[in-house]
N, C-alpha and C positions, 0 to 999 in steps of 0.2 A: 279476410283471413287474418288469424292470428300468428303472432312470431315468438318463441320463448326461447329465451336466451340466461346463459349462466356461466356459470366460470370455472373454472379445471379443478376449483379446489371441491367441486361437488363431487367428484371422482367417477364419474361414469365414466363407464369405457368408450374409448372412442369410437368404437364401431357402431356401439349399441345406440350412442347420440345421436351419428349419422342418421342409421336405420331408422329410427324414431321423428330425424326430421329437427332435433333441437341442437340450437347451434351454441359452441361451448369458444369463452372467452379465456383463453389460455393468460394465467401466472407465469412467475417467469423463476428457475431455480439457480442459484449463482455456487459453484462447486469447480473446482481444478482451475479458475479464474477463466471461468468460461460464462456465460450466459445462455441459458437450454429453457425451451418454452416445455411447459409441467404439460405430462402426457405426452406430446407432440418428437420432442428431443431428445428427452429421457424417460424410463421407464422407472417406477419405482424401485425393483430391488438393485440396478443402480447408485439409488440414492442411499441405502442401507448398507452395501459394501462399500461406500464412500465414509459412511460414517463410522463401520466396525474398523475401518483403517484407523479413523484415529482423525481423521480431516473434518471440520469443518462447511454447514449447506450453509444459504441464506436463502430468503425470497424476497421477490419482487410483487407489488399488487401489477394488476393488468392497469394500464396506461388510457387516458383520455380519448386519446389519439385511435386505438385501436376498435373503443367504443364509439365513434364518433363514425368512424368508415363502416363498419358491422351494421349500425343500425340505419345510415344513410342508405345503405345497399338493401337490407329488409325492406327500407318502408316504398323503395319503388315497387314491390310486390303485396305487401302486406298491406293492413288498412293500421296495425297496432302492433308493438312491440311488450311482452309481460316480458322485464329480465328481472332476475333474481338471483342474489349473490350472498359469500361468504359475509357474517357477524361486522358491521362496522369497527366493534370492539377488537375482531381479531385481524384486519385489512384495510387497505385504503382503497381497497376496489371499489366497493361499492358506494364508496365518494366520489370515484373517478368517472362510475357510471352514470353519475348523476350529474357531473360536470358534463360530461359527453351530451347526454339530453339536451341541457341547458341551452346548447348550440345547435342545435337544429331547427328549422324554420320553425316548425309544428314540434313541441316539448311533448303536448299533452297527448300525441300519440305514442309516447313508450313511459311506460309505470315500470320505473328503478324502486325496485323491494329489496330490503334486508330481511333475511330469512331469520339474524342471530343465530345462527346455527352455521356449521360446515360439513363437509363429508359424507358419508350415507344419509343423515337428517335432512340436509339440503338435496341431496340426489332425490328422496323420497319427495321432497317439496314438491320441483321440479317435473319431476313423474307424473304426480296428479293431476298438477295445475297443465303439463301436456297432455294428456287423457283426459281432461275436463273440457279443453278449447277445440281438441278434437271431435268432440259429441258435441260441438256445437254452443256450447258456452261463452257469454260473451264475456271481453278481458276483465269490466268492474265486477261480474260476478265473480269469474276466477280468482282475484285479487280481492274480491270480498272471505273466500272460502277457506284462504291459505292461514288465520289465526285457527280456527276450527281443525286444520290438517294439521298445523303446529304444538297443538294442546293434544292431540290424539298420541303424538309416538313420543316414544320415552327411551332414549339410549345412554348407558353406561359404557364406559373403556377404563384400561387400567395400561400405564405405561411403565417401562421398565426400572428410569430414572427419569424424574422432573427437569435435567438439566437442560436436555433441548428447548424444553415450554421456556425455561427461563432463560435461556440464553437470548431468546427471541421475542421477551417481554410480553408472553404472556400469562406470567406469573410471578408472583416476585422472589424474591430471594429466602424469605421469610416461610412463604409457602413451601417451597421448594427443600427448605432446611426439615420442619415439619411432616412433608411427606415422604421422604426418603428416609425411613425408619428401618433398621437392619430387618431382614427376615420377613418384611410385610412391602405390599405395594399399593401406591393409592389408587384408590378410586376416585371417576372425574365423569361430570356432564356440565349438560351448557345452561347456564340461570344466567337469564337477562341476556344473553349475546355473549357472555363471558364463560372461563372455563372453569369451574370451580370442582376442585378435592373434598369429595362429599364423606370418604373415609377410607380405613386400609386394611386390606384385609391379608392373610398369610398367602405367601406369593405360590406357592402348588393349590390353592384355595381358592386363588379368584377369581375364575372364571365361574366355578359353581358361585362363588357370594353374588357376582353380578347377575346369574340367571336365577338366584332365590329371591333379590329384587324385583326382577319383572315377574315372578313369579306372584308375591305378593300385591303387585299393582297390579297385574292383568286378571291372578286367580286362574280362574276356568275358561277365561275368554277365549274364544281364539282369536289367534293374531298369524302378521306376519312379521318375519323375525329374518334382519340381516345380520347375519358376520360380519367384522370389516377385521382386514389381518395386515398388518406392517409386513409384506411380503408373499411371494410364491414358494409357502411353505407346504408342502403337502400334508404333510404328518403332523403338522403342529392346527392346518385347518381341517383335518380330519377329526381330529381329538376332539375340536372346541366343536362339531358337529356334531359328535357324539354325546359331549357333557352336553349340549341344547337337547337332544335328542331325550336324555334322561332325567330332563331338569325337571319336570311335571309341567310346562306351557305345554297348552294345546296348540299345534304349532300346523296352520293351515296350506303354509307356502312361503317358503323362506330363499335368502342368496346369501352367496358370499358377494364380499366386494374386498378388493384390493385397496388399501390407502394410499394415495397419488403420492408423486415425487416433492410436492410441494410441502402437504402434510405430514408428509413421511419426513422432510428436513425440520420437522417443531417437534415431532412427536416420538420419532428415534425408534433401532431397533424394537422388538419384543412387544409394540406396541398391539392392542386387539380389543375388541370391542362389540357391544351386543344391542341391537335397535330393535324396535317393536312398539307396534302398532295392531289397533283393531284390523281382522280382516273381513273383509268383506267381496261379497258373491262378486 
């Protein structure tokens, strides 16, 4: 039996990880000088009415320690551990999980992957590569599969202001002066593990800019295509359902996804975003 393992900033629900059987390595969010395990203690729009106040988030990567008990306790049932985590660029997680291996009798039964990716691209990761050891796949195949899965989807987001990314070094100051241009907002995906402002477009406009993007990479294809919204906005994820809906992708089977409390403290209010992938039967 195989074991897949990931971390909160992939932002599955927790129900739906449960159900599915894949166990998720909780971040940790630091807000009202409290300490709150991401998903677990807090909820995402939590973290948003934390910060429309005016207050200040931080995070935490998940801890050695926590990887070190997690997969000790798998591998008395498992024969192999695949975990897969947020961007080394963007966390120290997936340093930490690697440290954790380290110390186990047998290393070379758990393969610590950096996905460079976060959030619904790593959720999707994660997905397949549990659907794949579920039909029986063994872990080098699966972890042979996931650059193939990684070059397949293509996501754009657009944030409201860059100040969260920078305040939290994931961007520099520079950028952040750059993309905060009156009247327009930028556009952001991940190259190389990093989060790069690929350009900006008028802020009632960007949602359709970002699905004329996928529009032009996917064409006619069909795909499947996830939301991800900085909150439990109804009306505002109804909308951007609607613009997908009109955008011209052939659009096979699509979700929303909520962005965690963790990612919601980098990424701030207003934050929304559009992923896709070929679909298949």
């Amino acid at each position: 039996m195989i074991a897949v393992v990931t971390d909160s900033t992939s932002d599955l629900a927790p129900d739906l990880a449960r159900q599915l059987g894949i166990h998720v390595v909780p971040l940790t969010v630091h807000m009202n000088g409290r300490a709150l395990l991401d998903w677990q203690e807090v909820h995402p729009d939590g973290v948003y009415e934390h910060l429309r106040a005016g207050h200040a988030a931080s995070s935490e990567p998940a801890s050695p320690e926590r990887f070190v008990q997690l997969y000790r306790e798998l591998l008395t049932t498992h024969d192999q551990v695949i975990s897969l985590h947020i961007s080394g660029k963007l966390s120290e997680t997936v340093r930490n999980a690697e440290k954790a291996a380290m110390q186990l009798p047998e290393p070379g039964r758990v393969y610590v992957l950096d996905s460079r990716l976060t959030t619904a691209p790593l959720a999707d990761l994660v997905l397949r590569v549990q659907e794949a050891v579920q039909a029986g796949t063994s872990a080098e195949t699966a972890v042979q599969a996931l650059d193939g899965y990684r070059d397949e989807q293509y996501m754009e987001f657009s944030v409201a202001t860059l100040e969260y990314l920078r305040r939290g070094g994931r961007i520099s100051r520079v950028t952040e002066v750059m993309g905060n241009l009156v009247g327009l907002r930028p556009v952001l995906t991940f190259q190389n593990g990093e989060l790069k402002v690929i350009r900006r477009a008028r802020s009632k406009e960007t949602a359709e800019n970002i699905l004329q993007s996928l529009v032009e990479r996917f064409g006619s294809q069909p795909v499947h295509l996830t939301i991800t919204h900085a909150g439990t906005d109804p009306v505002r994820i109804r909308a951007l359902r609607d613009a997908a809906q009109q955008s011209g992708l052939t659009i096979r089977q699509g979700k929303v996804m909520l962005l965690g409390p963790v990612i919601g403290a980098h990424v701030g209010p207003g934050t929304f975003g559009f992923m896709a992938r070929p679909y298949a039967d």
